[in-house]
C-alpha positions as CSV (number, residue, x, y, z in Angstrom):
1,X,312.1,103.7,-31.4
2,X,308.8,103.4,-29.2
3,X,311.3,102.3,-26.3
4,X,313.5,105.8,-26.7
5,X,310.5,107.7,-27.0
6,X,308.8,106.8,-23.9
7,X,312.3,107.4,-22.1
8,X,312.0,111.1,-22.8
9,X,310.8,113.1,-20.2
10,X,309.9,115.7,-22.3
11,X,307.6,113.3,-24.6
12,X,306.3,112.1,-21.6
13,X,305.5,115.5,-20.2
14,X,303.7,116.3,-23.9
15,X,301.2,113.5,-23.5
16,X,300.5,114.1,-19.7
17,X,299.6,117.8,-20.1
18,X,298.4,117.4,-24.0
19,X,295.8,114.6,-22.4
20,X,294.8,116.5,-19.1
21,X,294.5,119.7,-21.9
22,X,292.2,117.7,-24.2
23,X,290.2,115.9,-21.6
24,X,289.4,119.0,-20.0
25,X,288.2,120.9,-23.1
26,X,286.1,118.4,-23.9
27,X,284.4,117.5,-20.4
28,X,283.8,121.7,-20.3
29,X,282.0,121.3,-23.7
30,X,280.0,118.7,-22.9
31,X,278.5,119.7,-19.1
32,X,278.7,123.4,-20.3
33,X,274.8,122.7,-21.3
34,X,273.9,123.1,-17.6
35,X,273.5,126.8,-16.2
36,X,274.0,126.8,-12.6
37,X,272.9,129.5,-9.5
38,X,276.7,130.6,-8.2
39,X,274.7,132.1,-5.4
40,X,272.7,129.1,-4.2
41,X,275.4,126.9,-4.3
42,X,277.1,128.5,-2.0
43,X,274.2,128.9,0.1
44,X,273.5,132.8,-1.0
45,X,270.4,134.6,-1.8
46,X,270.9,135.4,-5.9
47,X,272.1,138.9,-6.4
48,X,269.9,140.3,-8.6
49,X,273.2,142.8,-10.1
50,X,271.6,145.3,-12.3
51,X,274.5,145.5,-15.0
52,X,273.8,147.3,-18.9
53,X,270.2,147.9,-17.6
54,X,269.7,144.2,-16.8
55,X,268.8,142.3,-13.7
56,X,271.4,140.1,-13.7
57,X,272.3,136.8,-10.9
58,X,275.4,135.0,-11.2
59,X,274.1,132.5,-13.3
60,X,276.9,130.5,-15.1
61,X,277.5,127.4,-17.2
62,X,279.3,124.4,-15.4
63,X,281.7,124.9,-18.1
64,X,283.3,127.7,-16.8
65,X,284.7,125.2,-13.7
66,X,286.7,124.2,-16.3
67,X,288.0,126.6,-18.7
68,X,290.2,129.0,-16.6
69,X,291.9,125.1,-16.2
70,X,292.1,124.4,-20.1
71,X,293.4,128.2,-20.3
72,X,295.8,127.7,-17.1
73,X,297.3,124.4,-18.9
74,X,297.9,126.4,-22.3
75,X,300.3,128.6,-20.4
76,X,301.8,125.5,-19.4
77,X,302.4,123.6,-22.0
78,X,303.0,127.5,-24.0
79,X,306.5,127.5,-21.4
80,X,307.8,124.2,-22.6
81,X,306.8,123.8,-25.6
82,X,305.9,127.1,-27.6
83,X,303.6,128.2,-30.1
84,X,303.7,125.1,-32.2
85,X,302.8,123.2,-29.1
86,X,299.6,124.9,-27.5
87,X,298.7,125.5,-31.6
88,X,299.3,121.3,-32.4
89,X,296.6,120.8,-29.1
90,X,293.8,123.7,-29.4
91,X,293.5,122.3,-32.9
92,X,293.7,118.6,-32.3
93,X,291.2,119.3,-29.0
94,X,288.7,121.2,-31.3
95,X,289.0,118.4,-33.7
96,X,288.1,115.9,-30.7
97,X,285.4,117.7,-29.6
98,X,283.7,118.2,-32.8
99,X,283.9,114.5,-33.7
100,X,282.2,113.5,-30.1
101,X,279.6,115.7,-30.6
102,X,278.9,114.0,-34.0
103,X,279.4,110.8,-32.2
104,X,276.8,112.2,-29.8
105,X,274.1,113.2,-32.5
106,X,275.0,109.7,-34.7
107,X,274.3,107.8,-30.6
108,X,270.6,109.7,-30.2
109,X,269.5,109.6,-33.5
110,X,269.5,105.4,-32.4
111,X,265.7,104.0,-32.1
112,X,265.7,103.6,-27.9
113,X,264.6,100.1,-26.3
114,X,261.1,99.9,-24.8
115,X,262.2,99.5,-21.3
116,X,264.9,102.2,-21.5
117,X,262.5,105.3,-21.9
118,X,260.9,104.8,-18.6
119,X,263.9,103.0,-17.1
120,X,264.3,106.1,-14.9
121,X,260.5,106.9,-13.6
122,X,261.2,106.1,-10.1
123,X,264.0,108.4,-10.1
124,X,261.9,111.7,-11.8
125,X,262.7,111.4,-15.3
126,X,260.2,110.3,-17.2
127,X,261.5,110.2,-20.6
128,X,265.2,108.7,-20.8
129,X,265.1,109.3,-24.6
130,X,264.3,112.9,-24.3
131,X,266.5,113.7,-21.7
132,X,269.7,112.0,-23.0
133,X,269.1,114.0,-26.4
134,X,268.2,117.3,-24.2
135,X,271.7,116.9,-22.3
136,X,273.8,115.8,-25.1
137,X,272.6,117.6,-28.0
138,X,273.4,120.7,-27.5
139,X,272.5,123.3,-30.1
140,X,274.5,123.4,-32.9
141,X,275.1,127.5,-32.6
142,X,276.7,126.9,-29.0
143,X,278.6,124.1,-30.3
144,X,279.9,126.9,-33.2
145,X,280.6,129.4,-30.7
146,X,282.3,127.3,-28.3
147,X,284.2,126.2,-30.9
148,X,285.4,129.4,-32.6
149,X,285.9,131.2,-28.9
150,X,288.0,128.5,-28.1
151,X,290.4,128.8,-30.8
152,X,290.2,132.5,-30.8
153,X,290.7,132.4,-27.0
154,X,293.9,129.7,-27.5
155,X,295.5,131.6,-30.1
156,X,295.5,135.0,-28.8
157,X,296.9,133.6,-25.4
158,X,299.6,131.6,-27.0
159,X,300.3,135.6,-29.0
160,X,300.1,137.2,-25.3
161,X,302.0,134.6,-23.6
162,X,305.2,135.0,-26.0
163,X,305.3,138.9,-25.8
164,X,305.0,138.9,-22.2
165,X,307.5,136.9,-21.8
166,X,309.9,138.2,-24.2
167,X,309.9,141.4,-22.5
168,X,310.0,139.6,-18.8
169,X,312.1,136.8,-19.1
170,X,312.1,134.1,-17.0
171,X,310.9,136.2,-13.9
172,X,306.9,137.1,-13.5
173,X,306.0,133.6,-14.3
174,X,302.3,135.0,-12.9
175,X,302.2,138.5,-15.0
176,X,302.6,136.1,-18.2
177,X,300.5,133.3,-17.5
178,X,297.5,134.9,-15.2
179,X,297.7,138.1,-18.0
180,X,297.7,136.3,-21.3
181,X,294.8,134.7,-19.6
182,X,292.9,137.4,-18.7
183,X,293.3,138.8,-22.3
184,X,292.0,135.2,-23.9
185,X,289.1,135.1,-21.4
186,X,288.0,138.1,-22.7
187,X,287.6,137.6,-26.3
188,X,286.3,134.4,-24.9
189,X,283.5,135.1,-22.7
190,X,282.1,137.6,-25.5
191,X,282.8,135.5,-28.7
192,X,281.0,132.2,-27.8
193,X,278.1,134.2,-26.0
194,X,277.7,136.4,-29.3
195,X,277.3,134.1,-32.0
196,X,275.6,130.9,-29.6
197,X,273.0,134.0,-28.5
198,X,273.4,137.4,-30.0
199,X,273.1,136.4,-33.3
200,X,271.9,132.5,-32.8
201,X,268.5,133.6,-31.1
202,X,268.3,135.8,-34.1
203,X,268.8,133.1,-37.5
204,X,266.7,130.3,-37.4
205,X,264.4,130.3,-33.9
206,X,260.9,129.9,-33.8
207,X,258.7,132.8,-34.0
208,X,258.0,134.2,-30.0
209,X,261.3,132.4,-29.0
210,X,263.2,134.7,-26.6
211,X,265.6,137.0,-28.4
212,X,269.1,138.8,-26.4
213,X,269.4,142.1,-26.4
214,X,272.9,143.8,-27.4
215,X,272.8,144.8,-23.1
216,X,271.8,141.7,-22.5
217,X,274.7,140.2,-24.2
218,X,277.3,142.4,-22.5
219,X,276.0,142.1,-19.0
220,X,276.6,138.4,-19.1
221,X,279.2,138.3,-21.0
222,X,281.0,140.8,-18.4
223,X,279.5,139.0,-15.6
224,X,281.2,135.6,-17.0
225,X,284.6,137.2,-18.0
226,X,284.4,138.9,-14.3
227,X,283.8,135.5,-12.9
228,X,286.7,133.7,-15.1
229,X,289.2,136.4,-14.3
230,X,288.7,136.4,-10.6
231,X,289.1,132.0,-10.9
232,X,292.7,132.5,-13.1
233,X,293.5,134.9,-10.3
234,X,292.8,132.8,-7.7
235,X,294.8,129.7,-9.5
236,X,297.9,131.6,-9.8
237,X,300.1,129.8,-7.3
238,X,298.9,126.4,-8.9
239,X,300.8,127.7,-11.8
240,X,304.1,128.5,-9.5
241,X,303.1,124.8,-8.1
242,X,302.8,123.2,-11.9
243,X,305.9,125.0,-12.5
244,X,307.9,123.8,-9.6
245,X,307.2,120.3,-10.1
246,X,307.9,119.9,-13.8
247,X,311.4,121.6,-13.1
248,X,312.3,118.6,-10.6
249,X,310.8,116.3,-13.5
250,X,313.0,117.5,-16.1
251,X,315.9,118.7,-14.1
252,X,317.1,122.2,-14.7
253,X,318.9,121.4,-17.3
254,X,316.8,119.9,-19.6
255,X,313.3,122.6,-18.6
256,X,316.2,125.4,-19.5
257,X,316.6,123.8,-23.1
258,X,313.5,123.4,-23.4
259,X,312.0,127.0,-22.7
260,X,314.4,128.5,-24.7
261,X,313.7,126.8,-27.3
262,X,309.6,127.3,-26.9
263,X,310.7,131.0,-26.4
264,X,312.4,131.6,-29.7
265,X,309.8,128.8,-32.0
């Protein structure tokens, strides 16, 4: 049984794109806690935008390196293997990245060796304790908002992906993969910064901690989206590249079967 399973070139294809999927949801989660200059590295001056009122640089989170990917790979895996398929993976990733992140609390809460808090002087850190728990443990309403956005963001592409396609066929592999993108990014972007921000620096924060405005949470949240959009734009003939080579995987024969068969699950 194991033996005729890993002859299939369409199993095989599952767990190649299902792992890349996973692997790069989670990796987006977990270095998503750093918010880096766009402008500076790229050797620009910030921007200073003033968007919504705000003064506004393109300051993003090193997740976003990653998601138009995760979002790119849905389409994917959405041509071959349908609804049930991108559905089966958003949850099972969610899953995964929920349990590492209780994995991660369970690892800090662990009473750190003598030598292993000031293991990393010489290098600037003085406190290896305090800065594996400030890069791991995230707060709990990003995690939330990640979370829900993600599954939000996968379901509504997977919805997108299937009417677009019904109405183009096989042609306009780009107006069905780059759109349904551009319409998940969206509830994305705003979703995850609403209820980590909007309402998370509202419910439970210290008295004086900083609180974001309703503008405040549009500007970045179009700022982000603008930034994701113009990265799935970009990416488009990766897809036409993706596409190409799974076709000579499969053979003609077998990708047809199997698209029409994702197209009508």
């Amino acid at each position: 049984m194991i033996h005729n399973i890993m002859n299939s070139k369409g199993t095989k294809l599952f767990i190649i794109l299902g792992g890349f999927f996973i692997a790069n949801a989670l990796i987006a989660e977990v270095i998503g806690v750093k918010i880096f200059s766009f402008e500076q590295t790229f050797g620009f001056q910030p921007l200073h935008i003033r968007f919504f009122g705000e003064d506004l640089s393109l300051n993003l989170t090193a997740g976003v390196l990653l998601w138009p990917v995760v979002f790119i790979m849905t389409d994917i895996i959405n041509e071959y293997y349908g609804m049930k398929g991108v559905r089966f993976l958003s949850y099972l990733a969610a899953a995964l990245i929920t349990y590492a992140f209780i994995m991660f609390y369970g690892s800090m809460s662990l009473k750190p060796a003598g030598f292993f808090i000031t293991s990393k002087q010489g290098s600037g850190v003085p406190d290896m304790q305090m800065a594996y728990g400030a890069v791991l443990g995230q707060g709990g309403k990003i995690i939330i908002g990640s979370l829900v956005a993600f599954i939000i963001g996968q379901l509504v592409d997977v919805v997108a992906f299937h009417k677009i396609k019904k109405i183009t066929g096989e042609k306009k592999i780009w107006l069905r993969s780059t759109g349904s993108t551009l319409i998940s990014q969206f509830i994305d972007s705003y979703v995850v910064l609403f209820i980590a921000f909007y309402i998370g620096t509202r419910v439970g924060n210290n008295p004086g901690d900083y609180v974001w405005s309703f503008k405040l949470f549009v500007a970045v949240g179009t700022i982000n989206y603008l930034y994701k959009s113009g990265v799935a734009i970009i990416l488009t003939p990766v897809i036409y590249l993706i596409h190409d080579r799974i076709e000579k995987y499969l053979g003609h024969e077998i990708a047809k079967e199997m698209k029409d068969a994702a197209l009508s699950d």
